[in-house]
The first five atom37 places (N, CA, C, CB, O) and aatype in JSON, in Angstrom:
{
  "aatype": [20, 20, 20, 20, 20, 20, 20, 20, 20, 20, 20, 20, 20, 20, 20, 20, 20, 20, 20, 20, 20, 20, 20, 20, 20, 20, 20, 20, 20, 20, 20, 20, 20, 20, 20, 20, 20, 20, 20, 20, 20, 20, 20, 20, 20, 20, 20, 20, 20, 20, 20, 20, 20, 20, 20, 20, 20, 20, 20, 20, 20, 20, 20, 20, 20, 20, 20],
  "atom_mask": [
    [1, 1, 1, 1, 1],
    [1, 1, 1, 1, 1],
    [1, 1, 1, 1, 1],
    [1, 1, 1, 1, 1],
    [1, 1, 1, 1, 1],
    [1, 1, 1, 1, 1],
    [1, 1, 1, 1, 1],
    [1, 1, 1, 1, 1],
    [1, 1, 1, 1, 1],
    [1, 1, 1, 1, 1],
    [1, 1, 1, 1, 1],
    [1, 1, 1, 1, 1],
    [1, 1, 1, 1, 1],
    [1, 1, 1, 1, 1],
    [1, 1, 1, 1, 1],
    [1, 1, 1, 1, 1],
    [1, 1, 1, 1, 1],
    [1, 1, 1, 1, 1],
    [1, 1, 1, 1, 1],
    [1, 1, 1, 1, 1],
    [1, 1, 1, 1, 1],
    [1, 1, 1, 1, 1],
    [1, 1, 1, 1, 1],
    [1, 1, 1, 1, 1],
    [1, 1, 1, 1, 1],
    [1, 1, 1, 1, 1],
    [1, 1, 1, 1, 1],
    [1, 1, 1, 1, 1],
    [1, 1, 1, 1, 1],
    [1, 1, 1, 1, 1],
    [1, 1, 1, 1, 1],
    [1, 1, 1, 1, 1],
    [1, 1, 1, 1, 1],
    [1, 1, 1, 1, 1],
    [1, 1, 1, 1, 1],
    [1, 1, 1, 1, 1],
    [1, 1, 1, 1, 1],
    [1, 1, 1, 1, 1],
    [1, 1, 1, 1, 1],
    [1, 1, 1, 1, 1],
    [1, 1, 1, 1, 1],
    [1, 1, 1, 1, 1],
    [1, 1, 1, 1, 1],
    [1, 1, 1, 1, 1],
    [1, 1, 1, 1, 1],
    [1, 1, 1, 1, 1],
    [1, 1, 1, 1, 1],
    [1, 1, 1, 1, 1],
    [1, 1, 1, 1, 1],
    [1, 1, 1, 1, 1],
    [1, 1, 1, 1, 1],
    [1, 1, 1, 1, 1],
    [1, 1, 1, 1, 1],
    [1, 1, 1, 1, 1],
    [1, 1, 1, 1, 1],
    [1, 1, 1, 1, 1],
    [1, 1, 1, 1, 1],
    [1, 1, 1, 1, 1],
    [1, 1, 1, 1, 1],
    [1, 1, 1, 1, 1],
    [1, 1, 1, 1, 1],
    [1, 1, 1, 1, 1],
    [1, 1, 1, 1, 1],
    [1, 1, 1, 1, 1],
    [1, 1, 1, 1, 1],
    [1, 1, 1, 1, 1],
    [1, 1, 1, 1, 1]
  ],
  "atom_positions": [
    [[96.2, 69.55, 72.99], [97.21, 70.49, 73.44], [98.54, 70.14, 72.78], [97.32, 70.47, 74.97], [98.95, 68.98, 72.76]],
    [[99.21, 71.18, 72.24], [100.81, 70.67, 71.48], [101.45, 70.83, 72.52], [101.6, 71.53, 70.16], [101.3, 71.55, 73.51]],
    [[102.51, 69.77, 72.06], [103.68, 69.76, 73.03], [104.69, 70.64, 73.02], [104.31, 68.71, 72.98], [105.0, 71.03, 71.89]],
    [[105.38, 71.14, 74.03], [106.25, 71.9, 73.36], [108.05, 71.13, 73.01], [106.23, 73.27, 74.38], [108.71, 70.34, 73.68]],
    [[108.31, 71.69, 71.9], [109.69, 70.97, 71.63], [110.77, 71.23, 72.39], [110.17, 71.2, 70.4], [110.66, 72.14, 73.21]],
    [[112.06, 70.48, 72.28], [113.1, 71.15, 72.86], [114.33, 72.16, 72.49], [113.51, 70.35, 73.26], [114.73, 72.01, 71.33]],
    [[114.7, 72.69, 72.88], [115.65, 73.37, 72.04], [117.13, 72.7, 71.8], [115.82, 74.71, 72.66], [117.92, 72.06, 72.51]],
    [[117.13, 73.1, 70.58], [118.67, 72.21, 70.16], [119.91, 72.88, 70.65], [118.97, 72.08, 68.39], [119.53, 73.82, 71.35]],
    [[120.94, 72.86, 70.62], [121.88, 73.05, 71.88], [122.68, 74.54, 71.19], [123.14, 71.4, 72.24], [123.54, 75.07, 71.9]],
    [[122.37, 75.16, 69.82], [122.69, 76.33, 69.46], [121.61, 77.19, 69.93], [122.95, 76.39, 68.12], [122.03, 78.34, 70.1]],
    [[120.41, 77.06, 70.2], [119.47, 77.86, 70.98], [119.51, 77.75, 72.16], [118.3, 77.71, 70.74], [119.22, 78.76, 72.79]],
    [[119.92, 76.37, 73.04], [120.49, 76.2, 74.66], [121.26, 77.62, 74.59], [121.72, 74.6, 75.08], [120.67, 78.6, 75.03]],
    [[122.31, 77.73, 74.16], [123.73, 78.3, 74.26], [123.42, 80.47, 73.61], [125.04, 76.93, 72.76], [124.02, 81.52, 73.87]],
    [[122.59, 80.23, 73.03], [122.17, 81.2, 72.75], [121.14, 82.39, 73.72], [121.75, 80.71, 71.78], [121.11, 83.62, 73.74]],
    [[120.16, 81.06, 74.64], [119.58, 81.69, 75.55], [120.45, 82.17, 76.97], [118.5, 80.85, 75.79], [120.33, 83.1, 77.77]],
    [[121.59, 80.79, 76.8], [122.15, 81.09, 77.86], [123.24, 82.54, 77.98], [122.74, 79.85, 78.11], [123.54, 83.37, 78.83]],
    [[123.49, 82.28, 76.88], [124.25, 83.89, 76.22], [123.07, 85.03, 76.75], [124.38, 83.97, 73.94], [123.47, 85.66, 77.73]],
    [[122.11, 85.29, 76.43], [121.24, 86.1, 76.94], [120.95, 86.43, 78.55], [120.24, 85.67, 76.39], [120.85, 87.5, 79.15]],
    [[120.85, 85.11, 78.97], [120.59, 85.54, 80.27], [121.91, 86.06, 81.32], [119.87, 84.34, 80.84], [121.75, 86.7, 82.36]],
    [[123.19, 85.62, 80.75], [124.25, 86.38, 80.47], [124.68, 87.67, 80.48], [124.4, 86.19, 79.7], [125.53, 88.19, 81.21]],
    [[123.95, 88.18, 79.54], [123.84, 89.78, 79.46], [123.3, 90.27, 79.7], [123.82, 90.38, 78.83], [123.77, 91.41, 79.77]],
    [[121.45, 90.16, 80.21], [120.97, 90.85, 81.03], [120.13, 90.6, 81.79], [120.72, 91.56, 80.69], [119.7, 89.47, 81.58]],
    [[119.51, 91.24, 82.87], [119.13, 91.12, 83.78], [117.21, 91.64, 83.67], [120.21, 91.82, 84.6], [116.82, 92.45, 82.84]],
    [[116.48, 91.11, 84.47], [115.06, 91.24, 84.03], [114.84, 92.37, 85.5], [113.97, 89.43, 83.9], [114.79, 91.74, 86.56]],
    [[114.73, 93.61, 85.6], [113.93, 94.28, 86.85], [112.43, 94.99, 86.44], [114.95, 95.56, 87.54], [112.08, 95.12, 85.26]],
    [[111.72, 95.38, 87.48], [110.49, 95.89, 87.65], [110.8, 97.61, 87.42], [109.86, 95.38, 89.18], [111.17, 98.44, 88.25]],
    [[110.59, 97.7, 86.52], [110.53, 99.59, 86.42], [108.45, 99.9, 86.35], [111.69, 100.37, 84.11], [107.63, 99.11, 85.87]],
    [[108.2, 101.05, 86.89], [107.18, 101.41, 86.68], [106.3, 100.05, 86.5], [107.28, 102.33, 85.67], [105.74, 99.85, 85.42]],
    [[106.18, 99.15, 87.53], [105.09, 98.33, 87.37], [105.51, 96.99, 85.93], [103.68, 99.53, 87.02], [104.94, 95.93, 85.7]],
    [[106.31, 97.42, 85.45], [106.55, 96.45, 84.24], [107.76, 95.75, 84.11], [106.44, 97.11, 83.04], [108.74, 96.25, 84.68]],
    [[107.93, 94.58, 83.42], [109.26, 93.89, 84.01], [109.86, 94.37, 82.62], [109.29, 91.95, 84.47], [109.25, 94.42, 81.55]],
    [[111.3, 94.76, 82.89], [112.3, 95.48, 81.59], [113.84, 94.88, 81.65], [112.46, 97.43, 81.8], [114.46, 94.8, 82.71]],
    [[114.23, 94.58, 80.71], [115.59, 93.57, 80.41], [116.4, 94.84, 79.97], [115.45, 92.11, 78.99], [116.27, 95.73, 79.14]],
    [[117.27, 94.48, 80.92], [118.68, 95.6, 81.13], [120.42, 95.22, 81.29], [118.39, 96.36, 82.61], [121.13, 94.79, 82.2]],
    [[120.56, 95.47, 80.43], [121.91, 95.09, 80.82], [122.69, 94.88, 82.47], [122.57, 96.1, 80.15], [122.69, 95.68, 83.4]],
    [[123.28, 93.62, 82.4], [124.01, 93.58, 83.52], [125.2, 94.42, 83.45], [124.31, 92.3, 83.8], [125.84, 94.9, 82.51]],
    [[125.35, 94.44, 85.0], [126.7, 95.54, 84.98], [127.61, 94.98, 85.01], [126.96, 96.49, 85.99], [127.57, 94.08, 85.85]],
    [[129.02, 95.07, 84.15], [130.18, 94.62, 84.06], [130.74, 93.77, 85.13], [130.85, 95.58, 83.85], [130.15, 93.94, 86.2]],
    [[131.75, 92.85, 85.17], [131.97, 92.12, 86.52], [133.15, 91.11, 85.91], [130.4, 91.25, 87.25], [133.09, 90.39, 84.91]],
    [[134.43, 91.33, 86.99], [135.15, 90.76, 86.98], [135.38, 89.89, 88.04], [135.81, 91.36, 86.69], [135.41, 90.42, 89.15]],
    [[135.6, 88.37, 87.98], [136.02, 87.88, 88.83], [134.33, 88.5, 90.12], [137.84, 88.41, 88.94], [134.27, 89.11, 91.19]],
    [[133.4, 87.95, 89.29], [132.24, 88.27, 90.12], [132.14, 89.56, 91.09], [132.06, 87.15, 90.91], [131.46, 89.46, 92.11]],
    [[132.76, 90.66, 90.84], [133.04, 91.64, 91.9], [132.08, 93.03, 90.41], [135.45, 91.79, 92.53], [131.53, 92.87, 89.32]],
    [[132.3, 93.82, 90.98], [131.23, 95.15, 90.02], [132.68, 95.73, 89.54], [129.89, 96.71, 91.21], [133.49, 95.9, 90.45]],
    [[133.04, 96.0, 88.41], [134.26, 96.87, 87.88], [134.79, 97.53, 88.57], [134.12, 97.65, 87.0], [135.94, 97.21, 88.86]],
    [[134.22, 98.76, 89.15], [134.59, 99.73, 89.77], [135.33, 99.1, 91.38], [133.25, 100.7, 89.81], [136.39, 99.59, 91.8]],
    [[134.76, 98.24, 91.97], [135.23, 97.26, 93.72], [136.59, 96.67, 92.6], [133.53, 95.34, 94.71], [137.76, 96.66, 92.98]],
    [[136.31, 96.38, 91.71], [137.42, 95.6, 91.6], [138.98, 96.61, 90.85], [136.8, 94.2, 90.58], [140.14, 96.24, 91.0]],
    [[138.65, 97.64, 90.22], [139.8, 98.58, 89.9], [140.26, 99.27, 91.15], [139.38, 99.67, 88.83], [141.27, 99.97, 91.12]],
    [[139.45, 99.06, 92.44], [139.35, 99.98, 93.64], [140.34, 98.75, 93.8], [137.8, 100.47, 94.7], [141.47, 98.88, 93.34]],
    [[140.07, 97.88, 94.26], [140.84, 96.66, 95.31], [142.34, 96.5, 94.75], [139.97, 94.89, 95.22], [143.32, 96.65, 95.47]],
    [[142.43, 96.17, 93.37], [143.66, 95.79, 92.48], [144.28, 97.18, 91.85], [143.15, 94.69, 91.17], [145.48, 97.06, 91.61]],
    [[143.79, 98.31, 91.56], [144.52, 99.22, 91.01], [145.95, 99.65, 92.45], [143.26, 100.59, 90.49], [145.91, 99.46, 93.67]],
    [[146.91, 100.2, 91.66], [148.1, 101.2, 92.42], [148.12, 102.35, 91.85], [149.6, 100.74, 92.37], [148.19, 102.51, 90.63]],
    [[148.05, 103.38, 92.8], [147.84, 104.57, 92.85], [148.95, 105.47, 91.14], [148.33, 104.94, 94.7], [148.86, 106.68, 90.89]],
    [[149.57, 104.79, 90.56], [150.27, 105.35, 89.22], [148.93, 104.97, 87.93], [152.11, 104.28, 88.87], [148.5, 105.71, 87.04]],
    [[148.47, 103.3, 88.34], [147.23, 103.56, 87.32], [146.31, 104.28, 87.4], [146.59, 102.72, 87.09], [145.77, 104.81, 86.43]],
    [[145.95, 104.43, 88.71], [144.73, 105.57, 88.98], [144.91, 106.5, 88.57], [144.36, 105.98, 90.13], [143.94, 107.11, 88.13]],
    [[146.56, 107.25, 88.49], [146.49, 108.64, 88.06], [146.47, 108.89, 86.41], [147.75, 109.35, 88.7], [146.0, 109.9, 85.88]],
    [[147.1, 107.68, 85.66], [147.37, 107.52, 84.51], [145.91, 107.4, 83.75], [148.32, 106.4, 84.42], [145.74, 107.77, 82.59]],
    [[144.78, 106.77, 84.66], [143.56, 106.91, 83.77], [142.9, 108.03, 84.36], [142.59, 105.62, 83.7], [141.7, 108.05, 84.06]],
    [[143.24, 108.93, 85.06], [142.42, 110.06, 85.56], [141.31, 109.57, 86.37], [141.87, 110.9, 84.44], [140.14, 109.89, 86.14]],
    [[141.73, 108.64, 87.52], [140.75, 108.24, 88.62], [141.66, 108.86, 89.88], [140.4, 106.38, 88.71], [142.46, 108.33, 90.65]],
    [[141.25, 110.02, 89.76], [141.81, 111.07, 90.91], [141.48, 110.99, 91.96], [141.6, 112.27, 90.83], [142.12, 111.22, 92.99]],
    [[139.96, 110.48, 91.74], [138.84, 110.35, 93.06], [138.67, 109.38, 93.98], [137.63, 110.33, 92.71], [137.89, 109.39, 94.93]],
    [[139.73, 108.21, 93.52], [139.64, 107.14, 94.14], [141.51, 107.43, 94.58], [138.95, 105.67, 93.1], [142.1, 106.39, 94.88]],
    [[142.21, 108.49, 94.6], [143.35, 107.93, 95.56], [143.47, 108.48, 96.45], [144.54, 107.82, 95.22], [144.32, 108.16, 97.28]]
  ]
}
């Protein structure tokens, strides 16, 4: 049986970059790698432009719906 080797620390850093960016879910019975959703300060983009935006940026980017 071969052994398996280890990875040298530009492939460490590389996988870890990957698992980074996306995420593994079950679609139709099969497991599929998908991008994670954006996240600041561990919160989802959108909770976090909601929590920290003032109602002049909201209007200035046309987030009407959130004031």
């Amino acid at each position: 049986m071969k052994q398996k080797r280890r990875l040298s620390a530009a492939e460490k850093a590389a996988k870890k970059a990957r698992r980074n960016k996306y995420v593994f879910v079950f679609i139709n019975g099969k497991q599929k790698r998908v991008l994670r959703e954006p996240t600041v300060d561990g919160l989802p983009l959108e909770e976090y432009i909601l929590r920290n935006a003032d109602p002049i940026w909201l209007h200035i980017n046309g987030m009407w719906e959130y004031l």
